[in-house]
Structure formats: C-alpha cells, structure tokens
C-alpha positions in Angstrom: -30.0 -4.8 -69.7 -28.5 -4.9 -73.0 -29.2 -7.8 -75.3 -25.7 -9.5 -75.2 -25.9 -9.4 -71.8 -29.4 -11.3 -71.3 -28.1 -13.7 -74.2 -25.5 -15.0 -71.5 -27.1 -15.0 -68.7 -30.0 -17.2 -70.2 -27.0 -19.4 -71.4 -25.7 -19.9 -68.3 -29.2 -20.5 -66.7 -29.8 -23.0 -69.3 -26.2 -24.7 -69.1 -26.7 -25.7 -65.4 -30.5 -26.0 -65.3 -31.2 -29.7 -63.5 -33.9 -30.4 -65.9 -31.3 -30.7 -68.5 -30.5 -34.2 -67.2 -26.6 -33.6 -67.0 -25.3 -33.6 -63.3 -28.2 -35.3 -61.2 -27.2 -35.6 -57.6 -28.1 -38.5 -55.4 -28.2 -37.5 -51.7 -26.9 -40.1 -49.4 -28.7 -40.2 -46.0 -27.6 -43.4 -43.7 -29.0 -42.5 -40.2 -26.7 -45.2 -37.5 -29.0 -45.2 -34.3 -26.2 -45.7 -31.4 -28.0 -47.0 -28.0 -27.8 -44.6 -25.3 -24.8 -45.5 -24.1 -23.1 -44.8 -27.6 -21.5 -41.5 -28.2 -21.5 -40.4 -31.8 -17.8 -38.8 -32.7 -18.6 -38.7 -36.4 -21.0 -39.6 -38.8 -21.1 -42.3 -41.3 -21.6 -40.0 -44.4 -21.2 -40.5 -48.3 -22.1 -37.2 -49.1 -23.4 -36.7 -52.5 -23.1 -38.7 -55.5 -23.6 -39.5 -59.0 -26.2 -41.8 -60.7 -24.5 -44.4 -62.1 -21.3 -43.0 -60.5 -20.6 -47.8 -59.6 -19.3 -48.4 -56.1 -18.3 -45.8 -54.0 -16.0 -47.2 -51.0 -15.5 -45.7 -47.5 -12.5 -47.6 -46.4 -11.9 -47.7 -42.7 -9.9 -44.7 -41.9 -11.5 -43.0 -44.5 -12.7 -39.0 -43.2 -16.1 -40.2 -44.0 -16.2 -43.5 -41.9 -18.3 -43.5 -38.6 -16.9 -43.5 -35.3 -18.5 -44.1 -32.2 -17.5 -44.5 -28.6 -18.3 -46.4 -25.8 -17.6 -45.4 -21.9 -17.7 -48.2 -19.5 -16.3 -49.6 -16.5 -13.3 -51.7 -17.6 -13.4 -55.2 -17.8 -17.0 -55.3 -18.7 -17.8 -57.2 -21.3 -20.2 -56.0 -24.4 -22.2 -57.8 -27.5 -22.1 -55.5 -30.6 -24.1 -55.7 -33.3 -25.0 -53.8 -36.6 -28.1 -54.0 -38.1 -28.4 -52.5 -41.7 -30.7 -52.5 -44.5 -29.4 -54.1 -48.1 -30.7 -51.3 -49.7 -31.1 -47.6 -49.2 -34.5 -46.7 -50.8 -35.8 -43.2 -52.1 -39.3 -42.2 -50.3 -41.3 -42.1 -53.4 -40.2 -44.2 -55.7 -39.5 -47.9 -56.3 -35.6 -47.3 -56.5 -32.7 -48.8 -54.6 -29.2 -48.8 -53.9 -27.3 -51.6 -52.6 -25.3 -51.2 -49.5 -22.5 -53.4 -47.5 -21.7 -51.9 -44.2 -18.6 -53.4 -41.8 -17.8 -52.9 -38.5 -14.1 -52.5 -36.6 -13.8 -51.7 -32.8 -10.5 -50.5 -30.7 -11.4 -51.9 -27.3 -8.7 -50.3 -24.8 -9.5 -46.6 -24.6 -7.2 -45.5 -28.0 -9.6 -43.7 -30.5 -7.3 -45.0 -34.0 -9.3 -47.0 -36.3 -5.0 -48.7 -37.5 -5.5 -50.3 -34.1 -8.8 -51.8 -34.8 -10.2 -55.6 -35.5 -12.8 -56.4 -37.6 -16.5 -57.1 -36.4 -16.6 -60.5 -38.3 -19.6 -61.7 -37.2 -23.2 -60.2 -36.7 -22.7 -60.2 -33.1 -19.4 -60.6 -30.9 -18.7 -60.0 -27.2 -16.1 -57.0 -26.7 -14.3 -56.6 -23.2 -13.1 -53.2 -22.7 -9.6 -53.2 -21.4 -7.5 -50.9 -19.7 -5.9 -48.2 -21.6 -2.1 -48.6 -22.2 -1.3 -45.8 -20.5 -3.3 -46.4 -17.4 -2.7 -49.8 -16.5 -4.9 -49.8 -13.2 -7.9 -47.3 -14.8 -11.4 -48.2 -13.7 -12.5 -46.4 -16.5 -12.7 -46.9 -20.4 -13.6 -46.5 -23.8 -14.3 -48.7 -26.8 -14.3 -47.5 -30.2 -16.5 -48.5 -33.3 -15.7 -48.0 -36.4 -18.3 -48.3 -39.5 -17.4 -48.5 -43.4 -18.4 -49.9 -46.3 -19.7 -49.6 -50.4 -23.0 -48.5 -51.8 -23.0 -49.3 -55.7 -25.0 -46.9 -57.6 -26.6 -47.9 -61.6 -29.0 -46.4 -63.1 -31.2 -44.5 -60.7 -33.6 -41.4 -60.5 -31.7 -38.5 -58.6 -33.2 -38.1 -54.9 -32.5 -38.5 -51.7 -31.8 -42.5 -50.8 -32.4 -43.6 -47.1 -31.8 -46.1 -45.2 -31.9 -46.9 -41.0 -28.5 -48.9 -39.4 -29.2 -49.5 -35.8 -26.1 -50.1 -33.8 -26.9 -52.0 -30.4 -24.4 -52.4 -27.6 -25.9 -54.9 -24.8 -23.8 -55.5 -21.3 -23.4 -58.7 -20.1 
C-alpha cells in the first residue's frame, strides 16, 4: 500500500472513530407490553438520537407513534390504562432521560389515529362500537395510539430503557 494511500485511510479511521467524542448515539429502547388480547400493529420507536439533541416529539400520527389493536365483541366495554416510567435509564450507569408518554384510541373498528380521542385520564372505560360500515357487526376493533417526548441533556451515549405496560381489562 503506498504511503498516501495509508495516510488517508488512517484519516478517515480517525475522523469517524467514536472515541473521538463527536457523534455519540443514544439508543432508544421503550418496550410497550400489550395484554394478550392486544395486537401490536407498530412499535412505539424513537430510533436513535443525539446527547443533548433537547426534546424529541412523536406527535400522534407521527410514522414512529405506536399502534395497537383490540378485537372484541362489540359493545363490550374496556378500562385502558398506560403505565410508564418517568425516566428511561441506561443499565449501567446512573443516567436518565425524561419521558411523557400519551395515549389516543379510535373505538369503532377504523385504524386512523385523525379519528382518535385522547386518553385523558390514567384509566378510562372504552366501549367498542360498531364499525360505520357495518352497522349490525358483532365483531370489532379498537385502536390505541401511543406518543409523546423524551428530552435528552447531557448524557453518556448507551442504550436507555425503559418498560410501559399497556393493560386492557373487560368489564
């Protein structure tokens, strides 16, 4: 290899090295534990971020939001609730990120989140209606929407964790 050659290529091992400091990632990892009568259509996920990158927002109808469904016999009637965590916390050290979660739901068998009602409270009773388009349906679906914000300072790059659990209780 000629010299110029191994001159550049130590340059550009150098330039994106992550011991350098410059570019630390922070992997997001929010686990939302549906019951077992909770399908999963998409991950809640923030992907990867910055330290220091402030808040970061998933906005309901945001790609990244969570959706889940719910398939019941019409008419019955659910509490929801979602438990999360103030912080997500890296496994081995003493760092945290703050973390407000929300919670919308679409509760007559139409999967669009511009439909949807806010969760205001901790818990709330849901009654799953009949779909528009199948006024006398025995069958249908609710569906659950989570967003929110993580603010990220000054923290160590990692992998941040943190558990949500999602619980659906017939009455």
């Amino acid at each position: 290899m000629n010299d110029r050659l191994f001159t550049i290529l130590l340059l550009f091992l150098f330039a994106f090295s992550p011991a350098r400091g410059f570019g630390q990632f922070l992997t997001i990892e929010i686990e939302v534990e549906p019951e077992t009568n909770t399908q999963v259509e998409q991950a809640l996920n923030f992907g990867q971020v910055i330290s220091n990158a402030g808040l970061v927002q998933i906005n309901l109808g945001d790609p990244n939001m969570g959706v889940f469904s719910i398939f019941s016999v019409r008419t019955s009637r659910m509490l929801v609730s979602l438990e999360t965590p103030d912080f997500l916390e890296h496994p081995d050290l003493d760092a945290r990120i703050p973390i407000d979660l929300q919670l919308a739901y679409v509760n007559f068998g139409v999967n669009d989140f511009r439909l949807s009602e806010p969760l205001l409270d901790s818990e709330r009773e849901i009654v799953i209606e009949n779909p528009p388009n199948q006024p006398n349906a025995e069958w249908s679906s609710a569906y659950l929407y989570v967003y929110g914000s993580i603010d990220i300072g000054n923290v160590p790059n990692g992998m941040y964790q943190g558990d949500v659990l999602m619980s659906v209780e017939f009455e």
